[in-house]
Structures are given as C-alpha cells and as structure tokens.
C-alpha positions as CSV (number, residue, x, y, z in Angstrom):
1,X,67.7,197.3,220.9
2,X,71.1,196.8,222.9
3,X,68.6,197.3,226.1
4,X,66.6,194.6,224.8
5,X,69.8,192.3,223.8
6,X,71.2,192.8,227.8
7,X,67.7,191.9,229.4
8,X,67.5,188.8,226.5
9,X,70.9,187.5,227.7
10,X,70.9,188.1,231.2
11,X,67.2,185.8,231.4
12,X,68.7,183.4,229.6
13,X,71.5,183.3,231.3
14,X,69.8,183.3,234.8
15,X,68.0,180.2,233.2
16,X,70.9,178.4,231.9
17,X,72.3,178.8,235.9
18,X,69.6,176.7,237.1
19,X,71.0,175.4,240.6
20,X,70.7,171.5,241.5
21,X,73.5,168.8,243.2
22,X,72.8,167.1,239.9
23,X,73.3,169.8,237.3
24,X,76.7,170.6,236.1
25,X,78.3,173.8,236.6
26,X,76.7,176.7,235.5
27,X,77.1,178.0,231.5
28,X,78.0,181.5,230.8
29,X,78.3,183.5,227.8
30,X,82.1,182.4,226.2
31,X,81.9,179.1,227.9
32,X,82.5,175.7,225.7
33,X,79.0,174.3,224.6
34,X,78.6,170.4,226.2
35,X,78.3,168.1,223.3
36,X,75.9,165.3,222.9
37,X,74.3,163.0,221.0
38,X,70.7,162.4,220.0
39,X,68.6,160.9,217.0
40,X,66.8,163.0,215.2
41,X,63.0,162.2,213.7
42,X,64.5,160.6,210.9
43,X,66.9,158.8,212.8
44,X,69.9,160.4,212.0
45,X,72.8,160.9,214.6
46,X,73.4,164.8,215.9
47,X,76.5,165.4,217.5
48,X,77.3,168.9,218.1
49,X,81.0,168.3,218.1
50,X,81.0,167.0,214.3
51,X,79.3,170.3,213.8
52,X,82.3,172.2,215.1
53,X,83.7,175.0,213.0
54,X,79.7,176.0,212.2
55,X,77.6,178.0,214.0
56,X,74.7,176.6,215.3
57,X,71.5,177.6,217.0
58,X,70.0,175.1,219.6
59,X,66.2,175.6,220.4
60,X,64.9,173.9,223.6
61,X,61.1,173.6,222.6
62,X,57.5,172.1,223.7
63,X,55.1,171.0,221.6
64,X,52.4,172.8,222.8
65,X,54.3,176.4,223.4
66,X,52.6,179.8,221.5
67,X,56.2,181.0,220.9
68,X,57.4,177.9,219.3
69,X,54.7,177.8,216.7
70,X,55.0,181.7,216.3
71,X,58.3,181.7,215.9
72,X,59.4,178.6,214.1
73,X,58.8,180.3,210.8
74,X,61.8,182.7,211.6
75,X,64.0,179.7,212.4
76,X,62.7,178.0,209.2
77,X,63.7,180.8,207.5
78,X,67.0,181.9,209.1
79,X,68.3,177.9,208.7
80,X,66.9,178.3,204.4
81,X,68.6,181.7,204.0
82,X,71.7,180.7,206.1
83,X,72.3,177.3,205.8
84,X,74.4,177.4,202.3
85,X,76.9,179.7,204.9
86,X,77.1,177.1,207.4
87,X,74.3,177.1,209.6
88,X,72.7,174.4,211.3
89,X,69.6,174.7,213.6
90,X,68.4,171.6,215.5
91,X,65.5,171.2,217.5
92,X,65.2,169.7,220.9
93,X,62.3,168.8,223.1
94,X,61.6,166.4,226.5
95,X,57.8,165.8,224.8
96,X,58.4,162.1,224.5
97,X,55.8,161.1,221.8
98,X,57.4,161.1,218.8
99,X,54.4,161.2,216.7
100,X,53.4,164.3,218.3
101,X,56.4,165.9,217.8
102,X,56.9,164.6,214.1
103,X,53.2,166.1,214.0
104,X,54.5,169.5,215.1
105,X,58.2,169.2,212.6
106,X,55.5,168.1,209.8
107,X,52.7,170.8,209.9
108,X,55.3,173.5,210.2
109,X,57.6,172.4,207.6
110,X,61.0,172.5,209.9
111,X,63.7,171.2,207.3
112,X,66.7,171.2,209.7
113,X,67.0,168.5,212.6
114,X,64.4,167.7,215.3
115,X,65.4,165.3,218.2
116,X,63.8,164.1,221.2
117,X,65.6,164.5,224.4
118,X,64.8,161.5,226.2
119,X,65.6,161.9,230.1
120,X,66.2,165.5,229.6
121,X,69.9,164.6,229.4
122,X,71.1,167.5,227.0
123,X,68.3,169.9,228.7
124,X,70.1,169.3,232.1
125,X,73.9,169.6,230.6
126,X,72.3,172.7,229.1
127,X,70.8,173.6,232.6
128,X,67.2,174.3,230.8
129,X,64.5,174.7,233.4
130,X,62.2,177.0,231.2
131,X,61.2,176.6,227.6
132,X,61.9,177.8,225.0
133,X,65.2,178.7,225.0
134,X,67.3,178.9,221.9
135,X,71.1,178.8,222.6
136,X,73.5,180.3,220.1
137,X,76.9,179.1,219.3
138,X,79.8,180.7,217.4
139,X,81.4,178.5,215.0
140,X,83.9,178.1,217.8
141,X,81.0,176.4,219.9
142,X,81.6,178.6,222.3
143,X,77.5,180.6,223.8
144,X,77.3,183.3,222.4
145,X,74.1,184.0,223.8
146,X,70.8,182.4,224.8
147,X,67.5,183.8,224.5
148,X,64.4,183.0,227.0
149,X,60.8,182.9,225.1
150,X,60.0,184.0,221.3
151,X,62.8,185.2,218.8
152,X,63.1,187.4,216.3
153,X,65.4,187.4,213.3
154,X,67.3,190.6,214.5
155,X,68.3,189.2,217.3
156,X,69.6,186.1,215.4
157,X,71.5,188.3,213.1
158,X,72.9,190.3,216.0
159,X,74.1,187.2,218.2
160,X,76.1,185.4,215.0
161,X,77.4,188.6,213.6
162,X,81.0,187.8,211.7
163,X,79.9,184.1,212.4
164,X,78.4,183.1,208.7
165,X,80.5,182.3,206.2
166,X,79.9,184.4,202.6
C-alpha cells in the first residue's frame, strides 16, 4: 500500500508541475495551497482561505470522466462521515455548462460544494493538465498529497491522518 501511496503522489505531483511561461511555479507536497474564489451551483462564495484551519479535499473533475462517477460515491461518503470533524470537499470543473454539471451534482447526490472554474483560473494556479485530480490539504492548507485518476477511501484516510478533529 505505501508502494501504491509513492507512485499516487509522485503522478500527481508530476501533474501538478505542468510547465508553461504562464503557470506559476510548480506545487509540491508541503507547499502553501493558492486560494481562490468561485461560486458554487448554488451561488454561494468558496474561498479556500475562510476554510483555513479545516482540511479540505479539492477534486479537479469532468463531467463526462468514468472515475468521477465511480468514485464520487466515496467522496459523498467521506464528506457525510467526516464533515461533523471539519471536512470540507468541493468540487471543481472547466465543463462550462452549468446545467450539465448541476445534472451531474444532482443525479449523484454530491451534498458538499460544486463550482465551475470559468477560464481554468484555479486549474492553472493548481497547474491541472489532467483530470481528475483530487488535491488534499491539511488543516494547515498546506498539500498533503494529490492523487491522479480514481480514489479510494484508504487513501483518503491515509493522506489526512491526525488531520480530523474528534
């Protein structure tokens, strides 16, 4: 499982180092996550800095990905048994319809934030070339790891060990 953990992190991290003239610097794991600001489906504000002192999950997604649907029951289900300790999940995508993404939030019941990333402006502070990703913060908001492709609760529970609240 550690094996598994390494090759998880170092994909995602290879990912996250996407090179451009207009991306910022690279992320690593133990670097500061950018904040931003987006509007959720419901129209809510999401700024990850007001989240600060929870740990939160981010989950670069498309609409139309098999390992989205597959896994947003875990993330559904990690946010519902989790959330009372401080949790928050929030889920971002560059699929600019919004009904087609309130479809997608709808038929699989997501009950934590989803937000559209209009101009891929968090994607690109996040250097996210390839989705999904799902980025994991401490409670510090510092990466604890990122995750290329489908997730599975272990390695949710192994990334924000010591980070929920009891």
């Amino acid at each position: 499982m550690i094996r598994k953990i390494t090759l998880i992190l170092l994909v995602g991290l290879l990912a996250l180092s996407g090179c451009s003239a207009d991306k910022p610097a690279k992320l690593r794991i133990g670097d500061p996550a950018p904040d931003f600001l987006l509007e959720d489906l419901a129209g809510e504000k999401v700024r990850l800095s007001l989240l600060k002192g929870r740990p939160v999950i981010i989950r670069f997604f498309i609409i139309d990905c098999k390992f989205c649907k597959a896994d947003t029951p875990v993330f559904n289900d990690y946010f519902n048994k989790h959330n009372e300790r401080g949790l928050m999940i929030l889920y971002i995508t560059t699929t600019t319809d919004q009904g087609r993404v309130g479809k997608f939030a709808t038929e699989l019941a997501i009950p934590f934030p989803v937000a559209i990333d209009y101009g891929r402006k968090v994607s690109k502070l996040y250097n996210i070339n390839v989705e999904p990703q799902t980025i994991i913060l401490g409670a510090d908001h510092l990466i604890k790891g990122a995750i290329l492709g489908g997730v599975a609760e272990t390695e949710l529970d192994e990334m924000l060990a010591g980070e929920l609240t009891d």
